[in-house]
N, CA, C and O atoms as a GROMACS GRO file, in nm:
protein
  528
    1UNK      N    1  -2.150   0.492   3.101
    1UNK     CA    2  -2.137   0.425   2.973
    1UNK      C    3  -1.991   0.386   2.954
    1UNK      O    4  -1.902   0.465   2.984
    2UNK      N    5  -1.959   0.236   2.892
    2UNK     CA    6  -1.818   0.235   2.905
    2UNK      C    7  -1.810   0.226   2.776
    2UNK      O    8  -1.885   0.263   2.685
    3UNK      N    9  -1.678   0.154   2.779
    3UNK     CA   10  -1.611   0.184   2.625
    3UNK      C   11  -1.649   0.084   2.564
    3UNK      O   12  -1.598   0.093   2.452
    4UNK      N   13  -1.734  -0.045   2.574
    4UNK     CA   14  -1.816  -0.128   2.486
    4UNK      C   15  -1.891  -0.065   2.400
    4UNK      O   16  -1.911  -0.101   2.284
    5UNK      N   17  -1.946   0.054   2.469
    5UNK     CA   18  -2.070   0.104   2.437
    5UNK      C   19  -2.057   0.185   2.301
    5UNK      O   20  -2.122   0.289   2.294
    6UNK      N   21  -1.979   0.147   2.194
    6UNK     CA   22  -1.890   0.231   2.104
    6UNK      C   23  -1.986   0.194   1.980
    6UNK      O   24  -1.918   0.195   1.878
    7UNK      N   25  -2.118   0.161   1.952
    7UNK     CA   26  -2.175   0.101   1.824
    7UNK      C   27  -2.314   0.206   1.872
    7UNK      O   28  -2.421   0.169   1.919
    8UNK      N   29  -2.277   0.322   1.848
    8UNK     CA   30  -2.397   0.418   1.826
    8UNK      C   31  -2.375   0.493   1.683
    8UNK      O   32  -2.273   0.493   1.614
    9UNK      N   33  -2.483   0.547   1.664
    9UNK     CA   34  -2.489   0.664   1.532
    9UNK      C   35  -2.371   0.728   1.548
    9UNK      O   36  -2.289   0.713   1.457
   10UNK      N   37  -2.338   0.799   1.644
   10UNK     CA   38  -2.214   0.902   1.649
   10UNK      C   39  -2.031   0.807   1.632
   10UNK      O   40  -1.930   0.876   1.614
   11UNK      N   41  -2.026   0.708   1.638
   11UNK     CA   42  -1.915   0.596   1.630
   11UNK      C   43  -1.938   0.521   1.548
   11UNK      O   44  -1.889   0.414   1.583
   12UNK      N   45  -2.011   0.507   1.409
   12UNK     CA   46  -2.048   0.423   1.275
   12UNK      C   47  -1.946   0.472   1.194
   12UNK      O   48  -1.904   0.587   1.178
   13UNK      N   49  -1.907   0.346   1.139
   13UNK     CA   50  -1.776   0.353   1.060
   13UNK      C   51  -1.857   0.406   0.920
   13UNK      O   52  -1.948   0.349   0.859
   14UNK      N   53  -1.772   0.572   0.880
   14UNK     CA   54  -1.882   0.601   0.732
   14UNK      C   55  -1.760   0.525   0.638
   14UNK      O   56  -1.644   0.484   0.637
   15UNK      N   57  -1.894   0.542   0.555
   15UNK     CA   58  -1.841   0.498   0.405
   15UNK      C   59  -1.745   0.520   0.377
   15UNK      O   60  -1.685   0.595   0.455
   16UNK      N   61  -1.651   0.461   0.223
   16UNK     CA   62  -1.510   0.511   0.187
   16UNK      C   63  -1.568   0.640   0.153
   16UNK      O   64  -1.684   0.638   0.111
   17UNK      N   65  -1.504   0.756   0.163
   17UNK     CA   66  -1.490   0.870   0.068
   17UNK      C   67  -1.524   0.831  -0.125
   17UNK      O   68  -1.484   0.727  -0.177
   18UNK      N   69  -1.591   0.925  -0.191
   18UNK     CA   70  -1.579   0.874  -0.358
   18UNK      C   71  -1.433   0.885  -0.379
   18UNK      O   72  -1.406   0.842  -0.491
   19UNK      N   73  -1.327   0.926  -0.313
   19UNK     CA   74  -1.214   0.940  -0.424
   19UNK      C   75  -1.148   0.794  -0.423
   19UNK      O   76  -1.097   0.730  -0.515
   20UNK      N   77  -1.168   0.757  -0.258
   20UNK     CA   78  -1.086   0.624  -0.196
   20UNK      C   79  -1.141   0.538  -0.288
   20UNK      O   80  -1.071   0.476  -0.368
   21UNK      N   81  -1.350   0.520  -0.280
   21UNK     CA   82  -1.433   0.455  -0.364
   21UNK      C   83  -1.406   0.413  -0.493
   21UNK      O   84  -1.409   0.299  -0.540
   22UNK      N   85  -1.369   0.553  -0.565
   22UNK     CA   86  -1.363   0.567  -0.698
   22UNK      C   87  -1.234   0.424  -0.761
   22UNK      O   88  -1.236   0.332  -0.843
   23UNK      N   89  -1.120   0.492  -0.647
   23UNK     CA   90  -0.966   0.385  -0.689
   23UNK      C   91  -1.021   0.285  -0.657
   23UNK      O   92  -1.031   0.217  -0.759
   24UNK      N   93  -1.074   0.222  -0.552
   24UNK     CA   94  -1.071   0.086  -0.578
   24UNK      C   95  -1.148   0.030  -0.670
   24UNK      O   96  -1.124  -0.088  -0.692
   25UNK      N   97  -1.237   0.081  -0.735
   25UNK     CA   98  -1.363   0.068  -0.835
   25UNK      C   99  -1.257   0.072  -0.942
   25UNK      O  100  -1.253  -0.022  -1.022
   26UNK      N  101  -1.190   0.147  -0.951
   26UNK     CA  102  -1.121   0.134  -1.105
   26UNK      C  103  -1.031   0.021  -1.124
   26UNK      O  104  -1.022  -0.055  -1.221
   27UNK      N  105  -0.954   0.025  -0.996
   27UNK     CA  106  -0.835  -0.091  -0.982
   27UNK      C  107  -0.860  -0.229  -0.989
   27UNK      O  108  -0.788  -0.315  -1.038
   28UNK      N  109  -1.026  -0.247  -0.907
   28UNK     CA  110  -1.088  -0.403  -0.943
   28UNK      C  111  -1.133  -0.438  -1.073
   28UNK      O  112  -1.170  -0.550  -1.109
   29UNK      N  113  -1.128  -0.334  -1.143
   29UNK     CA  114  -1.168  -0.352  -1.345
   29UNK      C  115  -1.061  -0.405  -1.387
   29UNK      O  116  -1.086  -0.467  -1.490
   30UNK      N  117  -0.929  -0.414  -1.352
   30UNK     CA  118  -0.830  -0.518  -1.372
   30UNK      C  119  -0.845  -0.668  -1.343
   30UNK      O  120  -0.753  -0.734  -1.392
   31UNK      N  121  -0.905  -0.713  -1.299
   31UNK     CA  122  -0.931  -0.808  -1.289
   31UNK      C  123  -0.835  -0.934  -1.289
   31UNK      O  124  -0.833  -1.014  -1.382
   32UNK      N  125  -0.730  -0.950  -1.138
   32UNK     CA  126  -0.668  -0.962  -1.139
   32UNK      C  127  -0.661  -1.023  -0.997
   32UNK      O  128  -0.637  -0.953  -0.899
   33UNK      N  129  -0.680  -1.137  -0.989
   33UNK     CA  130  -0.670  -1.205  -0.856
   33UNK      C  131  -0.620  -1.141  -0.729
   33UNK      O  132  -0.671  -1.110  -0.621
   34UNK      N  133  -0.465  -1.132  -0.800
   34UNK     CA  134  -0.363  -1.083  -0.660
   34UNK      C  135  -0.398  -0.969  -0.656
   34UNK      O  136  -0.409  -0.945  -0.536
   35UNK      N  137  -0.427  -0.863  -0.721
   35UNK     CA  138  -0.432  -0.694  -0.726
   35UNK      C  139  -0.614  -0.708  -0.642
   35UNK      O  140  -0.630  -0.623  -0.554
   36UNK      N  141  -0.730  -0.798  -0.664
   36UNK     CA  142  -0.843  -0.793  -0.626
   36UNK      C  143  -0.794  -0.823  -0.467
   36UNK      O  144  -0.796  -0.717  -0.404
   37UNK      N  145  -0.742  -0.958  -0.369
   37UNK     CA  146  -0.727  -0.963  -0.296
   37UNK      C  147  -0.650  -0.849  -0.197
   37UNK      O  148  -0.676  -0.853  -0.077
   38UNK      N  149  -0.543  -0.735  -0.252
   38UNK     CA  150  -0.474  -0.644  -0.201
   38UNK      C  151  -0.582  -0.536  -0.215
   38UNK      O  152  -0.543  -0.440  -0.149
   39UNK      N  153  -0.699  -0.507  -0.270
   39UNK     CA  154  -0.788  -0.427  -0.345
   39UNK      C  155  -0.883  -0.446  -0.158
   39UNK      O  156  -0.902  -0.365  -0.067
   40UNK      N  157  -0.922  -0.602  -0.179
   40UNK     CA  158  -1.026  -0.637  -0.038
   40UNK      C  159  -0.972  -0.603   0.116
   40UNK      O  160  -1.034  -0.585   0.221
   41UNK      N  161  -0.792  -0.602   0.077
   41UNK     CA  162  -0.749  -0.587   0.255
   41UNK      C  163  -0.746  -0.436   0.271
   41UNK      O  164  -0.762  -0.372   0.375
   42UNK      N  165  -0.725  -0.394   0.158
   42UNK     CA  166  -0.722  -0.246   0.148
   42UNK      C  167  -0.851  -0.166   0.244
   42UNK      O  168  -0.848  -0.104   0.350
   43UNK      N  169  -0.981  -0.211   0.128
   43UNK     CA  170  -1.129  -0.156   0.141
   43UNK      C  171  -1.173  -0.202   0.364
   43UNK      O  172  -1.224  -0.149   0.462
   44UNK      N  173  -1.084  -0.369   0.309
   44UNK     CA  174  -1.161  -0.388   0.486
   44UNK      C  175  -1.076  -0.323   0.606
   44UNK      O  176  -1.136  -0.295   0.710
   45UNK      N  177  -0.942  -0.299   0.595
   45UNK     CA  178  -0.859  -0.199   0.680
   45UNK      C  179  -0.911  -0.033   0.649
   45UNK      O  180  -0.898   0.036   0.749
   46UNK      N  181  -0.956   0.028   0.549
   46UNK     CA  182  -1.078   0.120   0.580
   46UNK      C  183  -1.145   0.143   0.642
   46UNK      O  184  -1.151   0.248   0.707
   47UNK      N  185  -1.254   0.009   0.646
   47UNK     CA  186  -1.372   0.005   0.673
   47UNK      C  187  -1.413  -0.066   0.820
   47UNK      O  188  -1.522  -0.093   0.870
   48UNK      N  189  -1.268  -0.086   0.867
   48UNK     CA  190  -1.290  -0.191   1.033
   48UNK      C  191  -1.248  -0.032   1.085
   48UNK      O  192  -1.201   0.069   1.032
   49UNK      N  193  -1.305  -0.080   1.251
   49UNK     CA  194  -1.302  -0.008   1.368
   49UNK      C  195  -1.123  -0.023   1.422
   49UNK      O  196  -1.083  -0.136   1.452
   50UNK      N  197  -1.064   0.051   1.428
   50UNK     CA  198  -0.978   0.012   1.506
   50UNK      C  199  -0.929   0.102   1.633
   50UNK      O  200  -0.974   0.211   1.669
   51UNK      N  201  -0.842   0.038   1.680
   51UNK     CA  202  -0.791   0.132   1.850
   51UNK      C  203  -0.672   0.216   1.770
   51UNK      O  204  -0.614   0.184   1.667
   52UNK      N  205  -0.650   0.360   1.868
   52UNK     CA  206  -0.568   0.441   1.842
   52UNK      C  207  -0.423   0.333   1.782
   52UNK      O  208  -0.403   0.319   1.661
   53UNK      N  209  -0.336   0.265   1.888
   53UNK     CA  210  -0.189   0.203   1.853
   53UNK      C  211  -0.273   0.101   1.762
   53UNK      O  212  -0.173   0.051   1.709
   54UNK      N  213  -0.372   0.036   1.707
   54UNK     CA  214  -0.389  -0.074   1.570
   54UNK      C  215  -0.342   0.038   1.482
   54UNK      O  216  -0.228   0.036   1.436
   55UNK      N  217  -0.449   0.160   1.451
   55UNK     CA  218  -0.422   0.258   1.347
   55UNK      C  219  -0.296   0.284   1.347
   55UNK      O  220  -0.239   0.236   1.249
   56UNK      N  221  -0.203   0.366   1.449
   56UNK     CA  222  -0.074   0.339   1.458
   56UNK      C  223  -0.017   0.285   1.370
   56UNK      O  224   0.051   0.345   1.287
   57UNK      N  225  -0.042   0.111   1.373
   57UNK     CA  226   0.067   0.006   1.293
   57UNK      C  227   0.034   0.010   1.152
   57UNK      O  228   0.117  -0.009   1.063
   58UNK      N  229  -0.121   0.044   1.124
   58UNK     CA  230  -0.146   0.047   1.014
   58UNK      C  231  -0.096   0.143   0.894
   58UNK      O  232  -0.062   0.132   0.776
   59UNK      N  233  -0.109   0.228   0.976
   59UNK     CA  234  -0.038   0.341   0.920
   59UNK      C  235   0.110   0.310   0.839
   59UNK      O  236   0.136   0.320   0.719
   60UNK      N  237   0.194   0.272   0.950
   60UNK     CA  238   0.335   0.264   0.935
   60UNK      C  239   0.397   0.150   0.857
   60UNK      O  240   0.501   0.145   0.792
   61UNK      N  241   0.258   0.017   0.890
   61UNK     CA  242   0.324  -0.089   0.743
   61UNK      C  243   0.311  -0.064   0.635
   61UNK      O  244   0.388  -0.081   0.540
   62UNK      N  245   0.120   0.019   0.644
   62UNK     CA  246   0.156   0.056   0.493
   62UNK      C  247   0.238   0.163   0.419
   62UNK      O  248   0.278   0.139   0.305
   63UNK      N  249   0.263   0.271   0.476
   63UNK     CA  250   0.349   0.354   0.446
   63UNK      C  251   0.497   0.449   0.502
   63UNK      O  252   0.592   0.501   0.443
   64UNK      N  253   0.464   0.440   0.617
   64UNK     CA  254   0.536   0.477   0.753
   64UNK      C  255   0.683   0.418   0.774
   64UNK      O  256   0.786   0.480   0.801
   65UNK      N  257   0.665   0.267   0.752
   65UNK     CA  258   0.763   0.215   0.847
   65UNK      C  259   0.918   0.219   0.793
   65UNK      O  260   0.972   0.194   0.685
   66UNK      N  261   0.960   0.262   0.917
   66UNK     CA  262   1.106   0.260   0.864
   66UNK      C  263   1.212   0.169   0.831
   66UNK      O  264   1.212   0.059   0.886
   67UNK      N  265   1.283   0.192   0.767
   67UNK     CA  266   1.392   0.074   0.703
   67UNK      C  267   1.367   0.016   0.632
   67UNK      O  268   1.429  -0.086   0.601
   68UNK      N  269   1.235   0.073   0.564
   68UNK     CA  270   1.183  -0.021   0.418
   68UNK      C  271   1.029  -0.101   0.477
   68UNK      O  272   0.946  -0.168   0.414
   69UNK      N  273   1.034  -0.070   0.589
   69UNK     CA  274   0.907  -0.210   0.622
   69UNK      C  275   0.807  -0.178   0.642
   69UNK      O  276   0.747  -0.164   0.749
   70UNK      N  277   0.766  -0.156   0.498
   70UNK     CA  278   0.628  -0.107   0.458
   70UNK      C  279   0.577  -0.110   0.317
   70UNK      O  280   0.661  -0.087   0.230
   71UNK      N  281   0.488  -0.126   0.292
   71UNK     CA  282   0.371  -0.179   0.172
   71UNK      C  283   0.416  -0.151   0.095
   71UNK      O  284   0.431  -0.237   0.008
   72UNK      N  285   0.486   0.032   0.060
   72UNK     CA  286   0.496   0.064  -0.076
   72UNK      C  287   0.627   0.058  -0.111
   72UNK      O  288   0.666   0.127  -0.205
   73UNK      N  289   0.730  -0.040  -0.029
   73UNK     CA  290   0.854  -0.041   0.030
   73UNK      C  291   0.837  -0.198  -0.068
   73UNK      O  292   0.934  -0.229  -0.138
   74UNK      N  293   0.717  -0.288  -0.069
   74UNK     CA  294   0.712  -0.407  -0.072
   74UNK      C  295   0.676  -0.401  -0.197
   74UNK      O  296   0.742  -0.484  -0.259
   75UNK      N  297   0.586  -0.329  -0.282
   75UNK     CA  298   0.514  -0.252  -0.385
   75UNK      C  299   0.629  -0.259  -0.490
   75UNK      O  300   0.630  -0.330  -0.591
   76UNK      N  301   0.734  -0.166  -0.446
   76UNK     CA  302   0.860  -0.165  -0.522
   76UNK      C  303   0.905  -0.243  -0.537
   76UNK      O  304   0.885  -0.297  -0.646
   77UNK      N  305   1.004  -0.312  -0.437
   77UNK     CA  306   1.050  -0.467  -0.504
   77UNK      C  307   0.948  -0.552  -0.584
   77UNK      O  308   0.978  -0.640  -0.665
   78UNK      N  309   0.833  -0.517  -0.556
   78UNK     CA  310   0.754  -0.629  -0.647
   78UNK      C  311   0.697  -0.563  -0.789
   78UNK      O  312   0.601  -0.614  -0.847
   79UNK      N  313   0.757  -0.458  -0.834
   79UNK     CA  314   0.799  -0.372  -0.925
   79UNK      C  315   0.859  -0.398  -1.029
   79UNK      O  316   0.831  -0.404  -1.149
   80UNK      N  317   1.035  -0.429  -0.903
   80UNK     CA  318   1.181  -0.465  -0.968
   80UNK      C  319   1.156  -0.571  -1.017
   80UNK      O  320   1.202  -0.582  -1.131
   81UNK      N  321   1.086  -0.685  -0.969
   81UNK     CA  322   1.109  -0.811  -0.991
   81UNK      C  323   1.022  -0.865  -1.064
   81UNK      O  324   1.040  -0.983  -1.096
   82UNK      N  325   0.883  -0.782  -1.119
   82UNK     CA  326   0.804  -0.792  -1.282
   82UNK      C  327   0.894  -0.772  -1.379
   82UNK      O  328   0.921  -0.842  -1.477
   83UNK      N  329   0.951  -0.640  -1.333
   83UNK     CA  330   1.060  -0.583  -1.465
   83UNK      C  331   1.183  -0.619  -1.513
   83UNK      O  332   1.259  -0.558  -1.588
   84UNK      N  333   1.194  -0.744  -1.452
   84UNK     CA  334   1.297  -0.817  -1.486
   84UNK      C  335   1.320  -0.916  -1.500
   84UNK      O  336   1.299  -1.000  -1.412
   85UNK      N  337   1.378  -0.950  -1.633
   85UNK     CA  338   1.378  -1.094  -1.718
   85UNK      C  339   1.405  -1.217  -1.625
   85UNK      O  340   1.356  -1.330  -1.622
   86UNK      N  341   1.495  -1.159  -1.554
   86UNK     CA  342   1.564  -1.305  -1.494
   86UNK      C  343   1.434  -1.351  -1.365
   86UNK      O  344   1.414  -1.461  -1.315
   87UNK      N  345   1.369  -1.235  -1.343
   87UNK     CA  346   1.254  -1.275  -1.220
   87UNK      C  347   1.109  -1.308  -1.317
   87UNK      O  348   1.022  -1.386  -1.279
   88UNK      N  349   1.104  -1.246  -1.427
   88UNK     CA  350   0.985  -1.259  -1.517
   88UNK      C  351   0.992  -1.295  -1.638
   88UNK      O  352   1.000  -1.225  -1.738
   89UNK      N  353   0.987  -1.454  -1.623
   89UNK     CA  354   1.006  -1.541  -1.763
   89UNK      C  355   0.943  -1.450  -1.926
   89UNK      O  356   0.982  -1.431  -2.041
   90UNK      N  357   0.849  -1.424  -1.857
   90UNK     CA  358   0.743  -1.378  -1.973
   90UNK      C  359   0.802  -1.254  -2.078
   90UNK      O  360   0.759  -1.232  -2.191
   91UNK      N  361   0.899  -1.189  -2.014
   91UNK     CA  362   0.955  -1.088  -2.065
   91UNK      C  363   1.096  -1.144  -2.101
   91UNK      O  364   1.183  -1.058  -2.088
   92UNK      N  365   1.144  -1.265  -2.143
   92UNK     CA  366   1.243  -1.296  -2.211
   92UNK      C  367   1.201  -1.302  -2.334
   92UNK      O  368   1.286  -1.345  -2.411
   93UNK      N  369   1.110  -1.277  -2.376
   93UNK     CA  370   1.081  -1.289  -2.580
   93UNK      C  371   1.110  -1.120  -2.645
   93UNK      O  372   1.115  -1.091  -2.764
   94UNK      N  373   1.132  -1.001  -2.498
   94UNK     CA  374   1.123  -0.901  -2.555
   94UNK      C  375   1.288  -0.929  -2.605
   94UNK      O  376   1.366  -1.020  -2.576
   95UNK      N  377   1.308  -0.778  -2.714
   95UNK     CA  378   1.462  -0.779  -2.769
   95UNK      C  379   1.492  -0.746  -2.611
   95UNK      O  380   1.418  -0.694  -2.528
   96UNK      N  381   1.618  -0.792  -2.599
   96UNK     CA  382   1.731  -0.754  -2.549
   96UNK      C  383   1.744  -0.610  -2.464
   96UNK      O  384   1.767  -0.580  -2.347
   97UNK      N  385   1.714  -0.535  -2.595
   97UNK     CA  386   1.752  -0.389  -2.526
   97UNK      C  387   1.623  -0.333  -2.458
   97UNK      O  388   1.631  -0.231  -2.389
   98UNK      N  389   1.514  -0.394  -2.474
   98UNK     CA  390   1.343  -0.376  -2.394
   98UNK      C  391   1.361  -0.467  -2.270
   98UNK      O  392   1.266  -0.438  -2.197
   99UNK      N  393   1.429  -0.553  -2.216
   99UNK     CA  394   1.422  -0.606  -2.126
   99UNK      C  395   1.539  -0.527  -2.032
   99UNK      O  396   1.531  -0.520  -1.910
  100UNK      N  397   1.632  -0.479  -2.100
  100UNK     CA  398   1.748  -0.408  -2.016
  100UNK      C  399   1.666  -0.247  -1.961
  100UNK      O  400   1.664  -0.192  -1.850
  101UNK      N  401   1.616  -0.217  -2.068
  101UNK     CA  402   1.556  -0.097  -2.025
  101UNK      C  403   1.407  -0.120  -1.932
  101UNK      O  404   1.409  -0.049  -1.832
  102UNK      N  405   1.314  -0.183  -1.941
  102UNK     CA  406   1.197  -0.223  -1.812
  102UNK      C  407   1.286  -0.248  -1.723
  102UNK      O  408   1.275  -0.176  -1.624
  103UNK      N  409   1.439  -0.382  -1.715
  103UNK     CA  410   1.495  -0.396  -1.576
  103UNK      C  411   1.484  -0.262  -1.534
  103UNK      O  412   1.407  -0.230  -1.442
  104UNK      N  413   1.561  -0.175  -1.599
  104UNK     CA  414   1.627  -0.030  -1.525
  104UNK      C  415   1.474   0.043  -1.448
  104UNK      O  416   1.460   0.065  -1.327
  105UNK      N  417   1.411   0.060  -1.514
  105UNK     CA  418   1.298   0.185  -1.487
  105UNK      C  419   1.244   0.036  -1.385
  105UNK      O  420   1.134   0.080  -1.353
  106UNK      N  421   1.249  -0.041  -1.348
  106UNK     CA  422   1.173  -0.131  -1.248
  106UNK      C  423   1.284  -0.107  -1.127
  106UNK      O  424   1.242  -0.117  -1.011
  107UNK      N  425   1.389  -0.083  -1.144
  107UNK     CA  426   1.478  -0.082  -1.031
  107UNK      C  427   1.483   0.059  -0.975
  107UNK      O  428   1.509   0.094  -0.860
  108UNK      N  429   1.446   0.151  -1.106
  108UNK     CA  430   1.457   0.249  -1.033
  108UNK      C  431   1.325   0.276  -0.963
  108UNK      O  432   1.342   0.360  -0.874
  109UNK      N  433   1.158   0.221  -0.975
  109UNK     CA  434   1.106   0.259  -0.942
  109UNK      C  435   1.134   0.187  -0.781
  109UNK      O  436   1.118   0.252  -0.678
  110UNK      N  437   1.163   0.089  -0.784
  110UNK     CA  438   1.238   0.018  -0.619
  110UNK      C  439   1.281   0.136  -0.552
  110UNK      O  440   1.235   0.182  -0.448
  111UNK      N  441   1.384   0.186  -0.629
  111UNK     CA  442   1.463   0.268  -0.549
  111UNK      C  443   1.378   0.373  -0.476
  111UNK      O  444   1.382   0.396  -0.355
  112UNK      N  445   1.275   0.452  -0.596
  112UNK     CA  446   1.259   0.559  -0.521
  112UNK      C  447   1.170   0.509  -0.415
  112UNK      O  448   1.217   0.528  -0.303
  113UNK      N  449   0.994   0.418  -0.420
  113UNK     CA  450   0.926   0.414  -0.312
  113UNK      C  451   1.004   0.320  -0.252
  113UNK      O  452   0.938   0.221  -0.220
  114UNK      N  453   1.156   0.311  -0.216
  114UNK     CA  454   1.132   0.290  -0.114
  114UNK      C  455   1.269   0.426  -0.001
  114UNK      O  456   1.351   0.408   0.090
  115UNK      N  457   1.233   0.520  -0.062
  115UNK     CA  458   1.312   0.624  -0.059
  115UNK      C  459   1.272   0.672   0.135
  115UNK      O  460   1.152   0.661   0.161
  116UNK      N  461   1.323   0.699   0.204
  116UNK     CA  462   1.276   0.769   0.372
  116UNK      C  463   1.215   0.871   0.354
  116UNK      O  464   1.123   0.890   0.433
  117UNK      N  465   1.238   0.979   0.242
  117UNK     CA  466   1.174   1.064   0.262
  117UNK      C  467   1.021   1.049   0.227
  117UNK      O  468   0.930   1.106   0.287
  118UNK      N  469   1.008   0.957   0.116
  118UNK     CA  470   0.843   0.934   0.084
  118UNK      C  471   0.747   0.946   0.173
  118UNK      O  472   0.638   1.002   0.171
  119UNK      N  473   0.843   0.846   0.301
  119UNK     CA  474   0.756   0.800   0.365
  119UNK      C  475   0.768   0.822   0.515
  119UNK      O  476   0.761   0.742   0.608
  120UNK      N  477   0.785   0.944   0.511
  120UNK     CA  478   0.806   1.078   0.632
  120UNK      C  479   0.670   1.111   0.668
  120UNK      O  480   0.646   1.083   0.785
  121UNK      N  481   0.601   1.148   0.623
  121UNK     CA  482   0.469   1.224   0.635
  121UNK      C  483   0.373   1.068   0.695
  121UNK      O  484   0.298   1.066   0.793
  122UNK      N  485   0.398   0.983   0.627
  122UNK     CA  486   0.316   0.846   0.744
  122UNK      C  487   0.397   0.841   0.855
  122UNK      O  488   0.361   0.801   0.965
  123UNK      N  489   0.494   0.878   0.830
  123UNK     CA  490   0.588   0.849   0.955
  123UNK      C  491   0.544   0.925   1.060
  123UNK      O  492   0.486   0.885   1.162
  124UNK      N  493   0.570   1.022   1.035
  124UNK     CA  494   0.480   1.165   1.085
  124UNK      C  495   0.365   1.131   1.151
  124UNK      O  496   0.373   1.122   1.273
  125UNK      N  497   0.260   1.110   1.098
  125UNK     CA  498   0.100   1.048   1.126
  125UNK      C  499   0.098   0.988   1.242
  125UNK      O  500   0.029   1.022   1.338
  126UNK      N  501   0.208   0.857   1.236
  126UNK     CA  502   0.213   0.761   1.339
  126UNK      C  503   0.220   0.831   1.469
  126UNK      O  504   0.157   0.804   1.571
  127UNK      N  505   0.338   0.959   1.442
  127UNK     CA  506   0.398   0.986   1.571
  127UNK      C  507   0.359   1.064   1.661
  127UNK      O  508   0.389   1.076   1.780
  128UNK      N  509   0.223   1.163   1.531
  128UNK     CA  510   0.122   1.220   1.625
  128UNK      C  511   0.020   1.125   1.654
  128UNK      O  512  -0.072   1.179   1.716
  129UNK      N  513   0.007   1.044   1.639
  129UNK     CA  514  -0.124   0.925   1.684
  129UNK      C  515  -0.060   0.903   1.821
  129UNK      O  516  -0.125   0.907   1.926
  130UNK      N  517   0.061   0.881   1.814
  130UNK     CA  518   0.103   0.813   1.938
  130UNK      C  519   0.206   0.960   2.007
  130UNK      O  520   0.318   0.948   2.055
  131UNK      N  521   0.131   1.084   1.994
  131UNK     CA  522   0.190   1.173   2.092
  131UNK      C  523   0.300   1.227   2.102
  131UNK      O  524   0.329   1.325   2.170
  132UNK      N  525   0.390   1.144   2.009
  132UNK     CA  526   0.550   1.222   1.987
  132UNK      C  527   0.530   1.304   1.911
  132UNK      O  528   0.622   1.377   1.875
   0.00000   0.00000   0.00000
């Protein structure tokens, strides 16, 4: 039997887990184009078959990768740049001192996910997938 032969009962991709289930069920009640489409790559990178080094990469863009180059690395800046007037028109009607303060807590949330240590333990993952 070779390695085609990978679409039996014992190699069926199961279901999400309810907890995985549950978040995306709640997160698509937002109803929200861009958050639904990140919601679908999410559920179908779940739910596809992949080879040991695909999982690997997957791992590490979304959380893993080092020097920032990774999802929740990308998550953050796109954080900073809601929370701030000069990137988010919509929030120039707040006073003054509500737009200085969302900038701050948007920059700081930048800062932290995209902190090395967060994202040690995917890092980690990768490196036992791939034997180091």
């Amino acid at each position: 039997m070779g390695a085609d032969h990978v679409h039996t009962a014992d190699n069926a991709m199961p279901p999400l887990d309810p907890e995985l289930e549950g978040l995306l069920e709640d997160l698509a009640a937002i109803h929200c184009p861009g958050i639904d489409q990140i919601l679908s790559g999410l559920r179908y990178i779940a739910l596809t078959r992949h080879t040991a080094d695909r999982t690997q990469t997957l791992i590490a863009v979304l959380a893993g990768g080092s020097d920032g180059l990774n999802l929740v690395n990308v998550i953050g800046q796109t954080v900073a740049r809601l929370a701030d007037s000069d990137t988010n028109p919509s929030l120039r009607q707040l006073p003054l001192d509500t737009q200085k303060e969302a900038r701050q807590h948007g920059q700081n949330a930048a800062y932290w996910l995209a902190d090395p240590d967060l994202h040690q333990t995917a890092s980690d993952t990768c490196a036992a997938i791939d034997g180091a």
